[in-house]
LOLOZA-920678 format. One record per residue: x negated, y negated, z negated of N, C-alpha, C, CB in turn. Coordinates in pm, whole numbers, plus 50000, padded with zeros to 5 digits. Glycine has a CB too. Layout:
// LOLOZA-920678
nxx	nyy	nzz	caxx	cayy	cazz	cxx	cyy	czz	cbxx	cbyy	cbzz
X	Y	Z	X	Y	Z	X	Y	Z	X	Y	Z .
...
// end
This chain:
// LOLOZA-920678
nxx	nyy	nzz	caxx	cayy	cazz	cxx	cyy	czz	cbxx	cbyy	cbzz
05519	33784	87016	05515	33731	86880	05572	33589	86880	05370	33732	86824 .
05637	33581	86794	05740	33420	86794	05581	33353	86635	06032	33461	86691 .
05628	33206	86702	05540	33143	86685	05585	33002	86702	05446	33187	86754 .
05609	32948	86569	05637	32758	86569	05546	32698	86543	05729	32686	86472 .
05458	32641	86640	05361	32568	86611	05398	32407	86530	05294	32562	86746 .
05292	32395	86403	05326	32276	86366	05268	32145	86403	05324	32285	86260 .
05320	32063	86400	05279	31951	86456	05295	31791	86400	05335	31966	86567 .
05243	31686	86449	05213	31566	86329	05353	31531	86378	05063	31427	86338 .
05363	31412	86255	05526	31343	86241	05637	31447	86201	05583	31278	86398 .
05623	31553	86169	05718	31667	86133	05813	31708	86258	05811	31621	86004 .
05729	31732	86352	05759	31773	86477	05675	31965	86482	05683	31631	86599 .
05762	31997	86524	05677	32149	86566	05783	32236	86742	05709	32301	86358 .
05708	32302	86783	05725	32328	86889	05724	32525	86891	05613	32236	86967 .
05820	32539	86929	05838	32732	86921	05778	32727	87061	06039	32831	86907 .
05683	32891	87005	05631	32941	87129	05649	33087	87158	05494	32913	87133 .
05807	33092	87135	05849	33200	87155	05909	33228	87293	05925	33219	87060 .
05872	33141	87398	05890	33129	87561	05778	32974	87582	06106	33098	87618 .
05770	33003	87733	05636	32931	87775	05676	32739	87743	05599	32978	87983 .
05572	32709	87712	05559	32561	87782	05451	32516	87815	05601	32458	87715 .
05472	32381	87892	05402	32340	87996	05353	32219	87914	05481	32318	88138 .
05198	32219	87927	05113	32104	87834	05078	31994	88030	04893	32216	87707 .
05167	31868	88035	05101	31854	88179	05029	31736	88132	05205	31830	88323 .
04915	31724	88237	04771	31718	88248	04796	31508	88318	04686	31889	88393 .
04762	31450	88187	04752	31284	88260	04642	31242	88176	04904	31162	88242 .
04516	31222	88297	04408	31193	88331	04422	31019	88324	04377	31269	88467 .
04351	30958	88222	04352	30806	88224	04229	30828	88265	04381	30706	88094 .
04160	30856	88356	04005	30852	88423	04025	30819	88560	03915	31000	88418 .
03895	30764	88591	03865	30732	88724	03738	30899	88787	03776	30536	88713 .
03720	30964	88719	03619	31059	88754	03643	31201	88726	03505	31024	88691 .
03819	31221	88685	03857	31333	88644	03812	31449	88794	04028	31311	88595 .
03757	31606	88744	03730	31675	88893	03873	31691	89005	03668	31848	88858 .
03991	31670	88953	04107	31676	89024	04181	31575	89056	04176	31744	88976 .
04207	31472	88997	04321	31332	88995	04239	31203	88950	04465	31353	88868 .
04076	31229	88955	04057	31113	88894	04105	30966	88929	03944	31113	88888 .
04116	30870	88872	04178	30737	88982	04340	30729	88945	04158	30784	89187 .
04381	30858	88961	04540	30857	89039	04632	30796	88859	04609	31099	89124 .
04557	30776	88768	04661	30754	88669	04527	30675	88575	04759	30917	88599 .
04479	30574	88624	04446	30493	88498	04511	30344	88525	04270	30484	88471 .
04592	30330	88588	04686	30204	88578	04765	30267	88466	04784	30156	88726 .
04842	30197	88380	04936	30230	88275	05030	30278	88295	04972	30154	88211 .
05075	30206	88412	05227	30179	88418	05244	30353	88519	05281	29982	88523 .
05160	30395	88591	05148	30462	88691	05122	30620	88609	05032	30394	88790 .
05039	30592	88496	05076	30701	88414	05170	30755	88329	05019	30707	88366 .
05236	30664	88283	05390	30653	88216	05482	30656	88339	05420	30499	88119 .
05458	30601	88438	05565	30679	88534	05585	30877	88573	05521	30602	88682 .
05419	30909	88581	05393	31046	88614	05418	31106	88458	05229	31072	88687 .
05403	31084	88362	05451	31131	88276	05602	31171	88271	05416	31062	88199 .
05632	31066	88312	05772	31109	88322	05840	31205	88438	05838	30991	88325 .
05791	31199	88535	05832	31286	88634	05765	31468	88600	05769	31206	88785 .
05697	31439	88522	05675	31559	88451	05733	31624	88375	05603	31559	88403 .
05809	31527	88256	05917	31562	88171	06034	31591	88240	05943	31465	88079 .
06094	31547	88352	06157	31568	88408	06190	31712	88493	06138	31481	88443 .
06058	31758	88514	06028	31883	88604	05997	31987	88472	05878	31859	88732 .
05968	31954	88384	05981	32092	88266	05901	32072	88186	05954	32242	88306 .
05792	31952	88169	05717	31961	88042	05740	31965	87955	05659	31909	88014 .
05687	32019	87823	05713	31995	87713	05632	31921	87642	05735	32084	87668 .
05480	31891	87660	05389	31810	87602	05315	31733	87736	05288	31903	87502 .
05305	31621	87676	05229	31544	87788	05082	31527	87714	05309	31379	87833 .
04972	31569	87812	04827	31563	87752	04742	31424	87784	04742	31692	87814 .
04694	31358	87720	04656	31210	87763	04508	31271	87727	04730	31047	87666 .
04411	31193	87836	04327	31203	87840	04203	31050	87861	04351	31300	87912 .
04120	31009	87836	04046	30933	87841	03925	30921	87909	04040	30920	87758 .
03878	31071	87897	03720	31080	87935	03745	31218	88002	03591	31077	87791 .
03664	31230	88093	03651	31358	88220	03540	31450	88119	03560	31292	88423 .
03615	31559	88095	03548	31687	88083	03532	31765	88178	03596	31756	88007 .
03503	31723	88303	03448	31801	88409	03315	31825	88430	03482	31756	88510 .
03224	31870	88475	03045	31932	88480	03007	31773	88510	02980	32084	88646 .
02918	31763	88431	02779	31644	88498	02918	31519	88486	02683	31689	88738 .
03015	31509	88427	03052	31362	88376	03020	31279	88240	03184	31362	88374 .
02965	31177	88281	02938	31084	88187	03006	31035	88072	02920	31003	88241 .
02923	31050	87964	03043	31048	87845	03079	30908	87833	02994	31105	87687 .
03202	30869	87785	03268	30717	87732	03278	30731	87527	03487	30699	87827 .
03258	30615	87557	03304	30572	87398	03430	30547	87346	03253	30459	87361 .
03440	30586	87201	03585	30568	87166	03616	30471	87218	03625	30561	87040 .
03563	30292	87257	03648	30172	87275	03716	30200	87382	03582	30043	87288 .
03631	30265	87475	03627	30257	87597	03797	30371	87571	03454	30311	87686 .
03776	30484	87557	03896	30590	87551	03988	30524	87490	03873	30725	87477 .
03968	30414	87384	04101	30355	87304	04188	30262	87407	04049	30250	87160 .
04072	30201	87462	04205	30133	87591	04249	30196	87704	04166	30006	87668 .
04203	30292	87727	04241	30383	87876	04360	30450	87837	04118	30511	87933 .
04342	30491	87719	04460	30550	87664	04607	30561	87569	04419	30598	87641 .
04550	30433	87475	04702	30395	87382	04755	30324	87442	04707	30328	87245 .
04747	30212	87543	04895	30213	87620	04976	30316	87669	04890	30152	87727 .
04870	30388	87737	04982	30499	87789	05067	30647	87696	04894	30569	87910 .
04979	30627	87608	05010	30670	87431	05143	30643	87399	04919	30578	87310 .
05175	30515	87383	05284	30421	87320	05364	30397	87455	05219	30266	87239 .
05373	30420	87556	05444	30425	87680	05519	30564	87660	05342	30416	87817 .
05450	30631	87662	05507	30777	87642	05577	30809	87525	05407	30873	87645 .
05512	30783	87434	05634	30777	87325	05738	30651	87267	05569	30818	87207 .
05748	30569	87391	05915	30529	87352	05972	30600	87504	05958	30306	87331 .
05946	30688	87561	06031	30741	87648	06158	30777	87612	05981	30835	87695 .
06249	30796	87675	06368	30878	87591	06336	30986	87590	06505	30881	87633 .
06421	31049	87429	06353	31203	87413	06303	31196	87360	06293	31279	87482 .
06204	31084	87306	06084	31148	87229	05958	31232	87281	06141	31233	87146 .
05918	31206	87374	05862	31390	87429	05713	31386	87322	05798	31415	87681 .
05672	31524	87280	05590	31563	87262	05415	31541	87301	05645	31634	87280 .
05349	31486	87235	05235	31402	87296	05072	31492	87249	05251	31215	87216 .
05003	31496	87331	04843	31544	87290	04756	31454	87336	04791	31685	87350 .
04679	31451	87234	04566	31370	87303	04436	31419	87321	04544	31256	87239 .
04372	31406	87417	04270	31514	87474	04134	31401	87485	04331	31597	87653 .
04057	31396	87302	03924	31409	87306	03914	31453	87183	03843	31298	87343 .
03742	31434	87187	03649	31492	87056	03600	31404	87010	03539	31584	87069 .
03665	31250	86958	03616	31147	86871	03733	31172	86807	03577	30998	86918 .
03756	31150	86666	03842	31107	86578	03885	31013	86565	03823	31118	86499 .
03803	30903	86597	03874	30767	86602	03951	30736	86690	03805	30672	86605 .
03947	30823	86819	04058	30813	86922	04186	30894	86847	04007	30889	87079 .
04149	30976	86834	04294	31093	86776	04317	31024	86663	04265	31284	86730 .
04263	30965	86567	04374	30868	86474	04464	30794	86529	04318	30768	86395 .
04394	30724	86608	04452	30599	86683	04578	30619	86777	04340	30540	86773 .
04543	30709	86844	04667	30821	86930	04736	30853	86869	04643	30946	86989 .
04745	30925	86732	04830	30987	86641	04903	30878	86556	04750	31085	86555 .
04850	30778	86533	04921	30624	86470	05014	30601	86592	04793	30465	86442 .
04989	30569	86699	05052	30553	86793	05198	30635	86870	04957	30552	86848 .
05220	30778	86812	05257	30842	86841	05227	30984	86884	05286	30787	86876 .
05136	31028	86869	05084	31124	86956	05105	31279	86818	04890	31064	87022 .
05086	31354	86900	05148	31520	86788	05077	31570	86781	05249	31636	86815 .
04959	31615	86890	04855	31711	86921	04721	31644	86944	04894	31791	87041 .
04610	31732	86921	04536	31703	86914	04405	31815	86963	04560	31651	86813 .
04372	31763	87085	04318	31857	87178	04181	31844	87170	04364	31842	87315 .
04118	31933	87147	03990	31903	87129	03941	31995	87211	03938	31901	86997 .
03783	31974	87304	03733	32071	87376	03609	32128	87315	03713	32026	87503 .
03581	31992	87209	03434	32082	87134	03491	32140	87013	03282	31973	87078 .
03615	32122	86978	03662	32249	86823	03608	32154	86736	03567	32445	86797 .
03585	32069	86713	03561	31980	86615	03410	31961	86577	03637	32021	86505 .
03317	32053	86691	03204	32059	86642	03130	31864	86679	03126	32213	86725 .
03210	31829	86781	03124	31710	86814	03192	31636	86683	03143	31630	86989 .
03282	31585	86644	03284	31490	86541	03343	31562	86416	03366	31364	86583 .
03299	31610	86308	03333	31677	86243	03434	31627	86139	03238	31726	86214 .
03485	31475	86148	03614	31443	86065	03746	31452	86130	03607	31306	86014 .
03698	31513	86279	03833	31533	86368	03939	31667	86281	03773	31597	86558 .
03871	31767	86230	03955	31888	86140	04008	31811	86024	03852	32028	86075 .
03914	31745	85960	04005	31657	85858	04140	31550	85847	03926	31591	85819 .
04104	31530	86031	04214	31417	86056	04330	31524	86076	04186	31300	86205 .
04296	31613	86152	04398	31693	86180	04470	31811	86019	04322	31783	86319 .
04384	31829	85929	04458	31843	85800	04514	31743	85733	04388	31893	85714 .
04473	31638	85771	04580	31470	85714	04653	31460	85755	04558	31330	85725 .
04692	31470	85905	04794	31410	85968	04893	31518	85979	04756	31348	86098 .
04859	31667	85983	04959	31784	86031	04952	31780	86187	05128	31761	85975 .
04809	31713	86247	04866	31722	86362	04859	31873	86444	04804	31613	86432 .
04885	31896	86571	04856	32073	86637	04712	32034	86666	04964	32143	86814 .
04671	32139	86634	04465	32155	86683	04492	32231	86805	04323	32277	86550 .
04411	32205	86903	04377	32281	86992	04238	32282	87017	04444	32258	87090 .
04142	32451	86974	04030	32438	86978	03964	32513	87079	03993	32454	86873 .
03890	32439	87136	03862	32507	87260	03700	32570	87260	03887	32393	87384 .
03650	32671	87304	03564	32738	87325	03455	32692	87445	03627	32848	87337 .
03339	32581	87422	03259	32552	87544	03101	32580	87478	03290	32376	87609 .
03009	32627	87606	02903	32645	87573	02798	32557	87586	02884	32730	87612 .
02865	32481	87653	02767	32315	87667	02835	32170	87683	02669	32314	87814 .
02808	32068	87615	02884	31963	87663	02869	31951	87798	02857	31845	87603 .
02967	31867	87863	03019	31830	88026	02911	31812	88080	03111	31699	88062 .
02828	31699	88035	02726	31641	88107	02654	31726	88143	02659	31553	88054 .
02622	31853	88043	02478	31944	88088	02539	32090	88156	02360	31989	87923 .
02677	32072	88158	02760	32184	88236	02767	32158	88437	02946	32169	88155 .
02777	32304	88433	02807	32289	88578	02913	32347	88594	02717	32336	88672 .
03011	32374	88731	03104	32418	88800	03086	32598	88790	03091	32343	88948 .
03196	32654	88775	03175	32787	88766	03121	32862	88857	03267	32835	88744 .
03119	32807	88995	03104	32843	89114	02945	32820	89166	03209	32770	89189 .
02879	32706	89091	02728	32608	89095	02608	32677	89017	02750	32442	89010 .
02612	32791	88972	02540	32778	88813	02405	32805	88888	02592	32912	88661 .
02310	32739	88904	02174	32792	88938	02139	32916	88838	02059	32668	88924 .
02104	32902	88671	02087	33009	88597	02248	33021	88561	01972	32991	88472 .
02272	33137	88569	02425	33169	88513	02411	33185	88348	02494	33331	88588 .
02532	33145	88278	02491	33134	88133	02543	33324	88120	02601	32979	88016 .
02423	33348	87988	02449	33481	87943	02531	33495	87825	02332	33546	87920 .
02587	33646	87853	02677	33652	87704	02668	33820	87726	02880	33561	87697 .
02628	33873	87612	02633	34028	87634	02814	34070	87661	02557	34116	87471 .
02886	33988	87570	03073	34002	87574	03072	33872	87556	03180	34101	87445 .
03179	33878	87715	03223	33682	87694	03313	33691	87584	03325	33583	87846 .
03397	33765	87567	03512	33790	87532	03521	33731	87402	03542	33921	87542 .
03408	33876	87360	03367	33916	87194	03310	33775	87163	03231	34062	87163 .
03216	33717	87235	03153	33583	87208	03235	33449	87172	03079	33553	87324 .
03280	33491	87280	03419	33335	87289	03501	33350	87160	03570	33348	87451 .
03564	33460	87129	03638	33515	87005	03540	33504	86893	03688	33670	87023 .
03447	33507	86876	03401	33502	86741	03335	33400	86694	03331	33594	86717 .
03326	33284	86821	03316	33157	86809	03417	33107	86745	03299	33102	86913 .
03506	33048	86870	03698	33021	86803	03687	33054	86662	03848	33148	86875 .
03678	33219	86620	03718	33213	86529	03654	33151	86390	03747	33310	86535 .
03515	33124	86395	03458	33033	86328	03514	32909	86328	03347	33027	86361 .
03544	32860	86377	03596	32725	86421	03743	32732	86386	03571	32693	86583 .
03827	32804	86329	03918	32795	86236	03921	32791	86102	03974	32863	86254 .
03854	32881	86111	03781	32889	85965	03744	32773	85884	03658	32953	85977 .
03673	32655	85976	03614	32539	85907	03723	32509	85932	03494	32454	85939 .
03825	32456	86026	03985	32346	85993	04047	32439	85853	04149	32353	86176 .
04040	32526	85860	04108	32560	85757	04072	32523	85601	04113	32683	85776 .
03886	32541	85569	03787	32488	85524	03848	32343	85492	03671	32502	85618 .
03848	32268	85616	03898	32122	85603	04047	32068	85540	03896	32075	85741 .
04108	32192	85518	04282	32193	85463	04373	32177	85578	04327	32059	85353 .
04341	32176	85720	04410	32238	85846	04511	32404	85800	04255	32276	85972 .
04608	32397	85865	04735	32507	85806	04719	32609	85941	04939	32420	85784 .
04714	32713	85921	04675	32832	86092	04826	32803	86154	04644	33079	86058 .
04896	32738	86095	05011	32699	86198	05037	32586	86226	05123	32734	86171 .
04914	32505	86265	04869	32372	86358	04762	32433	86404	04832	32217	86286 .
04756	32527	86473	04609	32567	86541	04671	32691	86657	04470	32645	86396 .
04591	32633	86753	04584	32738	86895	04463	32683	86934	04714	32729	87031 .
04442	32845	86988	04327	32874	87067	04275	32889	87216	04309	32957	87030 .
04169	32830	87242	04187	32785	87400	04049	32838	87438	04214	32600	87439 .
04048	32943	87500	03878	33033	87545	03777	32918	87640	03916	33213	87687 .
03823	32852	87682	03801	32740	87747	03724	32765	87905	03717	32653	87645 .
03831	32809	88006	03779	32892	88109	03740	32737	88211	03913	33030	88179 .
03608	32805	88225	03548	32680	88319	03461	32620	88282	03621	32580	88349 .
03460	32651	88140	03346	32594	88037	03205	32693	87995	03432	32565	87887 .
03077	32669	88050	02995	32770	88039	03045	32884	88084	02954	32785	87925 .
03129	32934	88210	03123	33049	88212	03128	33052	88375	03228	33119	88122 .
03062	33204	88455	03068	33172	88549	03193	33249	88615	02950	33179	88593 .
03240	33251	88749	03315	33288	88801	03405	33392	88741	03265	33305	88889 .
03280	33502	88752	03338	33627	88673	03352	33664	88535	03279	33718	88706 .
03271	33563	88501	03287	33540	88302	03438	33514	88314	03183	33366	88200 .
03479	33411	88391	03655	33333	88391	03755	33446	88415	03689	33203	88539 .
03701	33514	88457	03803	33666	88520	03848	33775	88456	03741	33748	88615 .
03726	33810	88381	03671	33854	88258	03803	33826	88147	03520	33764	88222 .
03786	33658	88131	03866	33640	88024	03949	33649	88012	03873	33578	87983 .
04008	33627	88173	04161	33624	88191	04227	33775	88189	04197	33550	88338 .
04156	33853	88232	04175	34015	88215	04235	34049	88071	04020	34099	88231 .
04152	34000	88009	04129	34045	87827	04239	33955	87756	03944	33993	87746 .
04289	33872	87795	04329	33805	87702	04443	33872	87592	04370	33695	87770 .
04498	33964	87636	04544	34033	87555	04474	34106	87410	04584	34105	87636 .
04338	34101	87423	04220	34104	87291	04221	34009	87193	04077	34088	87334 .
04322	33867	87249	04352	33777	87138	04478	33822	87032	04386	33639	87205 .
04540	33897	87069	04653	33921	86995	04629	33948	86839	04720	34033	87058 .
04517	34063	86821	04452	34061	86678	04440	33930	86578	04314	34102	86700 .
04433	33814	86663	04401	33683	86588	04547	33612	86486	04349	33562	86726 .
04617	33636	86525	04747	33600	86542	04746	33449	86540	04837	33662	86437 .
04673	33422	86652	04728	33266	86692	04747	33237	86809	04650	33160	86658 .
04878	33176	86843	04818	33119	87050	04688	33122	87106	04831	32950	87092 .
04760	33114	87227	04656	33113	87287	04689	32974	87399	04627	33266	87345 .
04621	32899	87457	04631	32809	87556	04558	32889	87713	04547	32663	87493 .
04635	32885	87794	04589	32874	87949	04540	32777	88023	04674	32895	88020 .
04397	32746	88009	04396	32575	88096	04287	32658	88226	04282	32378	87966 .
04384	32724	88292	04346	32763	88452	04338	32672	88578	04442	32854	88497 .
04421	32603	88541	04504	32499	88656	04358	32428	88734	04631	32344	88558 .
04392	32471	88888	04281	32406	88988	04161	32399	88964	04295	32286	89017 .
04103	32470	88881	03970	32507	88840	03887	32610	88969	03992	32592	88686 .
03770	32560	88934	03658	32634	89057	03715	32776	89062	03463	32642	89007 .
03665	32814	88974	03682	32999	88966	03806	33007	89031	03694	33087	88793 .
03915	32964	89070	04052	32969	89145	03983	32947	89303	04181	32827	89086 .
03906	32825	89329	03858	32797	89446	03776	32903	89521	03791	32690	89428 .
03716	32959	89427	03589	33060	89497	03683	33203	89465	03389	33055	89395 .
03766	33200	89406	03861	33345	89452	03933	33306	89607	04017	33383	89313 .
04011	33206	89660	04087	33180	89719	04052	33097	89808	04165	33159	89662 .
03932	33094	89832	03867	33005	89944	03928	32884	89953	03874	33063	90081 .
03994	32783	89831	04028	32663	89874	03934	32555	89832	04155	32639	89833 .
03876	32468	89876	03780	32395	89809	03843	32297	89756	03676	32352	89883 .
03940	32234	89775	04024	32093	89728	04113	32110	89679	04068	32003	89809 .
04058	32058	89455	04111	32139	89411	04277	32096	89377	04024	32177	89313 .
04320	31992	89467	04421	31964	89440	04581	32059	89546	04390	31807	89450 .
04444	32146	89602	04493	32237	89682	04510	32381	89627	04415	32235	89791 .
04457	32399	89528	04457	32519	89427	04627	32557	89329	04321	32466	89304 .
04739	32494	89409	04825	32521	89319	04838	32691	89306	04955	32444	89358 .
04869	32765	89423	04909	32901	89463	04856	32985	89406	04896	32934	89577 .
04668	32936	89379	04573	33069	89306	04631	32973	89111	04295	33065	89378 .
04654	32877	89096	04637	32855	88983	04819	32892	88958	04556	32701	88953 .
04905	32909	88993	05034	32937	88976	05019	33128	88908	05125	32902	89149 .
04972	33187	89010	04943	33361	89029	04856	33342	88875	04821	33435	89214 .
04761	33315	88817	04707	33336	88731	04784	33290	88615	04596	33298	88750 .
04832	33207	88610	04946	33174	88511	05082	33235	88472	04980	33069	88543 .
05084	33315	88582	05190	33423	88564	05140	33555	88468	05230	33478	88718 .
05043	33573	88571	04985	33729	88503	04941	33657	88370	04827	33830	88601 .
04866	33597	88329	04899	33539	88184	05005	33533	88061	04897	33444	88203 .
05085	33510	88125	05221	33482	88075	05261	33624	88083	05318	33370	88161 .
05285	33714	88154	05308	33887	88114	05214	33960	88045	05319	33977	88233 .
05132	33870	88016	04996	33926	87912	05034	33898	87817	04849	33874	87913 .
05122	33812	87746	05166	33725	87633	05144	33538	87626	05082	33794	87513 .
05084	33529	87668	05010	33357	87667	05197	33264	87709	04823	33325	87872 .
05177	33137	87622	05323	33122	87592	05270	32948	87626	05402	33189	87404 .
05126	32912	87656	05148	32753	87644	05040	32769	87729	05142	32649	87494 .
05036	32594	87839	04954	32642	87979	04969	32489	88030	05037	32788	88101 .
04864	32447	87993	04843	32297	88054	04805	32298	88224	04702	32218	87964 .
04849	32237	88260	04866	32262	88465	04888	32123	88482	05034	32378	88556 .
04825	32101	88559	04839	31991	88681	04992	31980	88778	04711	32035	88795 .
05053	32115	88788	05128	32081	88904	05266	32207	88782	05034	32140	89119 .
05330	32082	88736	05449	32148	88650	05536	32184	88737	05521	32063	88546 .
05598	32160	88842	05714	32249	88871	05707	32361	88925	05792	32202	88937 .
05586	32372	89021	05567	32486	89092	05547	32598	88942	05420	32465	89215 .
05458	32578	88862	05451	32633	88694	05544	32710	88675	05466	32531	88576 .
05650	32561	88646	05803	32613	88587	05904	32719	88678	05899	32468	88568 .
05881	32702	88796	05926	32802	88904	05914	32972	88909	05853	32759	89013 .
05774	32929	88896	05710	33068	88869	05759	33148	88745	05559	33049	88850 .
05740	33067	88661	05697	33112	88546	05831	33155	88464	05608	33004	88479 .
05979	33083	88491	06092	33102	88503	06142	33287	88592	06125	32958	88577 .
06081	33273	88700	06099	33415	88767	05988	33551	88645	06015	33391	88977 .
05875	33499	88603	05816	33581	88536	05883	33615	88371	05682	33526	88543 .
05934	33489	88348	06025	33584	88216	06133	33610	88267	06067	33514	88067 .
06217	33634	88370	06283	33738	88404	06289	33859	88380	06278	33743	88478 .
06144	33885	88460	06088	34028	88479	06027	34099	88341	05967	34019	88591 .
06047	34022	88237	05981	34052	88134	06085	34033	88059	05863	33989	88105 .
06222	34032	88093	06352	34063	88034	06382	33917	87905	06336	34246	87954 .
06322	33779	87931	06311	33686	87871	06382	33592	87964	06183	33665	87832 .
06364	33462	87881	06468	33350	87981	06391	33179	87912	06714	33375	87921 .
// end
């Protein structure tokens, strides 16, 4: 299904072949790179070597949505992140920008700054003028599906009680789809909106497996879908790697079979190996 996602500044992005959302962590506590990009200059450099290797959106981030991390405040996310905001967008090119929290006052501020997307992991449930900002601005929603904030989450691999769901699937899906409903509610357009099951989030190993199996059950929705697989536990405890910056190979293989499932956008840590792959997989699927 061809699909132009719309986006703020009168920017929109076809997702009628894959792209790559890559992953820059302004944290010191991120579960994969924390540290490695909250100098400015050091993230606007990796940004760019990303664009370079095939991204199409660069994801800025402020605060670690990983299990048992401590939440930050907008001030705190406003300086970790609009330099490297406004770094990135005077790049040449222009490239395509998301910004990855659940305060609104950051995603204004990001989106004044330059930014297109607007990534949210609680769906707008933690600040509820974030759908409104995103029907003001036109920016892309990305709403993601979690069953507990970070702090009270664990690792897919950790869960002392494993969380229940009679159908992750059916569950996850009929969440999301509530959660369009209100952006839309809010005057959000279903073509600034993709959907992100949010694997890693409340679910355990085999809940993540589960989803990834099914994802073809999203097609009924008719909206994207997002892949955020990349170096996640459930990759580790399939593939015996514990370091997850060592997880490219199991997180590459799942991003493929994804992508021959239909899934067309896939935020990853490690873009070229991605683009490699993922280049040989629309081959085989008679695409380019």
């Amino acid at each position: 299904m061809t699909h132009l996602w719309q986006l703020a500044h009168g920017r929109s992005l076809g997702l009628d072949r894959y792209r790559l959302m890559a992953i820059v962590n302004a944290t010191p506590d991120s579960f994969s790179d924390g540290g490695r990009f909250v100098d400015g200059s050091a993230a606007i450099e990796h940004a760019q070597r990303c664009i370079d290797e095939g991204a199409a959106i660069i994801d800025i981030g402020g605060e670690s949505t990983r299990p048992g991390a401590q939440r930050i405040d907008a001030a705190e996310q406003l300086r970790r992140v609009l330099p490297i905001v406004e770094g990135v967008a005077a790049l040449p090119g222009a490239p395509l920008i998301s910004i990855d929290t659940t305060r609104s006052q950051v995603a204004r501020a990001a989106i004044d700054a330059g930014a297109h997307i607007i990534n949210d992991v609680s769906a707008g449930t933690e600040d509820p003028a974030m759908l409104a900002l995103a029907a003001e601005s036109g920016a892309g929603l990305i709403l993601m599906h979690r069953l507990r904030p970070p702090e009270a989450d664990s690792y897919s691999d950790r869960y002392a009680t494993p969380p229940r769901y009679e159908d992750v699937l059916g569950e996850v899906k009929a969440w999301l789809l509530e959660r369009v409903e209100a952006a839309l509610a809010a005057g959000a357009g279903r073509g600034q909106i993709v959907l992100d099951p949010g694997l890693g989030f409340g679910k355990t190993v085999e809940q993540n497996f589960e989803l990834l199996a099914r994802v073809s059950e999203w097609a009924d929705t008719g909206l994207p879908i997002l892949c955020g697989a990349s170096r996640k536990s459930f990759i580790g405890r399939a593939t015996g790697v514990e370091d997850p910056a060592r997880r490219v190979m199991g997180s590459v293989a799942v991003a493929v079979q994804q992508y021959l499932c239909g899934v067309r956008l896939f935020r990853v840590h490690d873009v070229s190996a991605h683009r490699e792959a993922l280049d040989a997989a629309a081959r085989l699927g008679g695409r380019t």
